[in-house]
N, C-alpha and C positions, 0 to 999 in steps of 0.2 A: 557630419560626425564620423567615427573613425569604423561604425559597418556601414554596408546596405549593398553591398554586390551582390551576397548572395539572396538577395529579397528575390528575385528574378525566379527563382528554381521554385517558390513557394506558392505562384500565385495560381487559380484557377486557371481555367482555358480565356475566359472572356478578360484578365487582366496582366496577360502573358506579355502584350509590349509596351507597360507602362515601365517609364524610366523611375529607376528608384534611390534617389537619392534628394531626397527633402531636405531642405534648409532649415537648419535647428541653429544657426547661428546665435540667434539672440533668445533663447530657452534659456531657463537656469541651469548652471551649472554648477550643481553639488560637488562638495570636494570629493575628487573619484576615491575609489578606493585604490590600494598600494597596487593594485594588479586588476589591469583591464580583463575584462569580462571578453569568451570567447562567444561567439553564436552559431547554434546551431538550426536549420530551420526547417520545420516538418509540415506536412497536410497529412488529413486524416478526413476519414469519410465520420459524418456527424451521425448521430444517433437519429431513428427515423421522427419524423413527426407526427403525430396521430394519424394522416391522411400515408403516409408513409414514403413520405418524400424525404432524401436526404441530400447533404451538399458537402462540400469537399468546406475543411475549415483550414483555413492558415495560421501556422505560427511560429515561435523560435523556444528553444533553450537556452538560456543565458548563462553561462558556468565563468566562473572566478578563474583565470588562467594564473599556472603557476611557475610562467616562464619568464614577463615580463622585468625590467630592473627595477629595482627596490631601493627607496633610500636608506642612508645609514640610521636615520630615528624611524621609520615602518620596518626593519631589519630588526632594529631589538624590540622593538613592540611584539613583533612574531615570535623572538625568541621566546619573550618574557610569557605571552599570553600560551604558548607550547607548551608550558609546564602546567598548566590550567584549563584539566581534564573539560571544564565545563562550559571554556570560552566559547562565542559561534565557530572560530575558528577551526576549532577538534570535534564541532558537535554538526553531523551532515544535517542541514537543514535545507527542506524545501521551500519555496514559494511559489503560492500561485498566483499570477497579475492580471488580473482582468480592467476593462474600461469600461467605460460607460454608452450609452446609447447613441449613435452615429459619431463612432470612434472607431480609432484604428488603434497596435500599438506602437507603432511605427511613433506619433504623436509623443510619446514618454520614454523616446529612447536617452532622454539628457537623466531621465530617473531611474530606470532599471539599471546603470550602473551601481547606482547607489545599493540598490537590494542585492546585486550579487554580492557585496562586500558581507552579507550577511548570511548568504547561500545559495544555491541553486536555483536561479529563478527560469517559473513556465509561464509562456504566455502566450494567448492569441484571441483571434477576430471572431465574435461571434456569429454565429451564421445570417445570413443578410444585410452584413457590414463591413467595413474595411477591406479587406483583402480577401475575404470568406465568401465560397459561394451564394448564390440567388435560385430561390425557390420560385419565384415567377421570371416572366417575360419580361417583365419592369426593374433592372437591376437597380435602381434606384430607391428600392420603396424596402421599409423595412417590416418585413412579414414572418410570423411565427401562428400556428394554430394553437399549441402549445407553453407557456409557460415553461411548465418544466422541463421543456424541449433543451433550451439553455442549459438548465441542474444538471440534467443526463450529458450534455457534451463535455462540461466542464468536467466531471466525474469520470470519464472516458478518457480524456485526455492523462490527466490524473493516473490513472490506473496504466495508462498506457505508458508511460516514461517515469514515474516514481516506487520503487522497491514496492512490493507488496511489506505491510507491517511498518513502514514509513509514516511517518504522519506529515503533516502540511501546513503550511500559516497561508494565509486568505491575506492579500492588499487588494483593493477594488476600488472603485468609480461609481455612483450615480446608479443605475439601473442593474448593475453587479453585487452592487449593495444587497439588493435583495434575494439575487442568484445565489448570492455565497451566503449567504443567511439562511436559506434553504438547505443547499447542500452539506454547511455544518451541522444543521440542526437534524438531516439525515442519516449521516455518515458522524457521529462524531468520535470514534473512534480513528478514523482517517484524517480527521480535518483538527486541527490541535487549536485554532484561532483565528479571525476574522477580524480586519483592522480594511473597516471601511467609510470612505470618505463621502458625506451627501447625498445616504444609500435611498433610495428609488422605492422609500416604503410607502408611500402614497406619491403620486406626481398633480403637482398643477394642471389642471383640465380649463382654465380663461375663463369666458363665462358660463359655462355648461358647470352645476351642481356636481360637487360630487360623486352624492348617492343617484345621478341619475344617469351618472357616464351607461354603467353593466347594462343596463334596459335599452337606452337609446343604442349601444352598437350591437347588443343582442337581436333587437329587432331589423338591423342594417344585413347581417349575417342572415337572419332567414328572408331578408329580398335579396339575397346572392350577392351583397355590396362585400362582403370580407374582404376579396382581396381588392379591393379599391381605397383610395390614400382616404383615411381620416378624414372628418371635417375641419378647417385653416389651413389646409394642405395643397398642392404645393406654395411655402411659404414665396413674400417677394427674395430674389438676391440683393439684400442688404445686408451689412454690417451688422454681425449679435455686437448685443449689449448686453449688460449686466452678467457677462460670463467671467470675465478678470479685469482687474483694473491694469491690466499689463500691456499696452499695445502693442510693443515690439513682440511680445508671446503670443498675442490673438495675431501677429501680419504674420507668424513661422505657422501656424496651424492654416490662414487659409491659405498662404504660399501651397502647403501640404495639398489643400484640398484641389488649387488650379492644380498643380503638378498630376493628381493621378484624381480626372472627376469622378467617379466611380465612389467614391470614400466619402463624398459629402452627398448623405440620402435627401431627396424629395421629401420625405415625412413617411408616417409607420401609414399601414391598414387598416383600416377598421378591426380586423382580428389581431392582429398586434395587441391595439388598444383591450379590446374585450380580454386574450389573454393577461395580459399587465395587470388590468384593473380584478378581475377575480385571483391573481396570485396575491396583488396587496391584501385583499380582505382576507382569504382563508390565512394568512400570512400570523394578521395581526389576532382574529380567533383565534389562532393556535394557542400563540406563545402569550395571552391572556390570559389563558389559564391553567400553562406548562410552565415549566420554568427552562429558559434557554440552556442546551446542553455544555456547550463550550464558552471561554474566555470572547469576548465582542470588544472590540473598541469603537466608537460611533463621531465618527469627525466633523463637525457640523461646519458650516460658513453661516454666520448668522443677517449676510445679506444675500442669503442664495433666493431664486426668485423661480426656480424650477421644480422643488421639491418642498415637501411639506414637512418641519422641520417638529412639528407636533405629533407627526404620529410617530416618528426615532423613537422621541420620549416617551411616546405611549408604548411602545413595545420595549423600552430600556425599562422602564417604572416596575419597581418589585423585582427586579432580572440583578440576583445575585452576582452574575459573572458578565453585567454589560456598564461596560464606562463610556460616557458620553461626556466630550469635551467639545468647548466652541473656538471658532477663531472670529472672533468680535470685528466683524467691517470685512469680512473675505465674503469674494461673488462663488458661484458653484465651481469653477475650474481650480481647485487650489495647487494641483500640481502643474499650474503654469499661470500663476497670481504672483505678483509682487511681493520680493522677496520675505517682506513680514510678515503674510499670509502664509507662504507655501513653506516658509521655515520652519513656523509654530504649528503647521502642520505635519511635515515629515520629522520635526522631533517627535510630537506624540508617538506616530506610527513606531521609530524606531525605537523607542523605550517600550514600548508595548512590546515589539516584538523581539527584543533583548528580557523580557518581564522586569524591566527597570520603572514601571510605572508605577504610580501612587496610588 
């Protein structure tokens, strides 16, 4: 793609001589916008974790560059949308991009083109993933004691690079879904909306019961197992399935992932898990019997096989300002699914976040 030199300058100590330049050849390519996106790329020390441990997070700023040539129909397009105080164009708008769980975003650099045309997009790696520092020995293994561990970075970050009295729109991934769900429902004078795709409000636990995930890793945690990988962990190196029906898009992701091993985790912690699973339920108590503070868009894939597509519903159900749309036959990656997946998916997003929605 047309960045990734300076990924180099962003990474931790332990991912300082990975080569950075990923094969996105065969990702979608949305029509860019009239003017490539410049990036900028930062670390920041992450907010502590309840034990009080913190780790350097990686990320970039994405900004709409206003140097690039323009054609003669996006020339008078700008003219025309200049006189129209209200366009995205004249209206500074932020984004926040977050992914999903053992993601980088290096992964959707074929799509954050597309959100710059809409504004100022932030994005980075959450802590024990991607590009982002490692709170154990095991760089591999994705560990948090905290939940809201996540809520606080992203908030952080946030405050760190966007105007105080700024507000923000939320695009997210899978287990960010619930991050940013929090965070709006925190902060919602900050946070203006939430358009998120396959959000991680309950996850698939195979055959361990639900209601008995919280007990059985509660009880792993007081024999000292927290930080050791989950139970089915680590998985064989085989082929995912049922992630997109896009092959050439799943051979650019694990290209990504041989290129730099680090980015593709062994499996969460037992405390991972226990966090996760008590964020979903206080989660869904809440907003049961609140009513959700900000605008939600809820993007379902209705053949996703990783998340639980019942309990969205159950926390959209009675939520004045939550729409929930599906994409009939898409697997859980929809921004890197075949293109009549990921289209009827990033049109919702964009009408949502234009408020061009129904």
């Amino acid at each position: 793609f047309f960045l990734h030199q300076f990924f180099a300058q962003t990474l931790p100590y332990h991912l300082q001589s990975v080569n950075m330049t990923p094969d996105t050849t065969h990702l979608h390519k949305v029509k860019p916008p009239s003017r490539l996106p410049t990036a900028e790329p930062f670390t920041i020390c992450s907010t502590p974790d309840i034990d009080g441990s913190t780790v350097l997070l990686s990320g970039a700023i994405f900004r709409r560059t206003s140097g690039a040539e323009v054609s003669e129909s996006d020339e008078a397009e700008e003219k025309k949308e200049s006189r129209n105080p209200s366009s995205p164009r004249n209206v500074k708008k932020y984004i926040l991009f977050m992914t999903g769980w053992n993601e980088t975003y290096l992964k959707y650099l074929h799509f954050l083109p597309h959100l710059t045309s809409l504004g100022t997009v932030l994005t980075f790696d959450h802590r024990s993933q991607g590009l982002s520092g490692r709170p154990l020995p095991e760089l591999n293994a994705s560990h948090v004691l905290s939940f809201d561990s996540y809520v606080s970075d992203a908030h952080k970050i946030c405050n760190a690079f966007v105007p105080s009295g700024a507000t923000i729109d939320i695009v997210c991934m899978s287990m960010s879904g619930l991050i940013s769900l929090k965070l709006a429902g925190l902060h919602p004078s900050r946070y203006s909306s939430v358009a998120t795709i396959a959000p991680m409000i309950k996850f698939r636990t195979g055959p361990l019961p639900w209601a008995a995930v919280g007990g059985v890793v509660s009880l792993l945690k007081l024999l000292g197992l927290g930080s050791s990988l989950a139970m089915g962990y680590p998985k064989p190196l085989t082929r995912p399935t049922k992630t997109t029906h896009s092959s050439p898009n799943l051979d650019s992701w694990l290209s990504l992932q041989r290129l730099h091993p680090l980015v593709r985790l062994l499996g969460p912690t037992n405390s991972w898990v226990s966090s996760c699973w008590f964020a979903c339920e206080s989660f869904l108590r809440r907003y049961s019997a609140s009513p959700y503070p900000v605008r939600a868009l809820v993007v379902l894939a209705t053949d996703d096989v990783f998340v639980h597509h019942a309990a969205a519903r159950d926390f959209a159900e009675g939520q004045g300002k939550v729409k929930v749309v599906e994409v009939e036959g898409g697997y859980h990656e929809l921004l890197i699914e075949e293109e009549e997946y990921y289209g009827k998916a990033v049109g919702e997003i964009t009408r949502f976040l234009k408020g061009e929605e129904g």
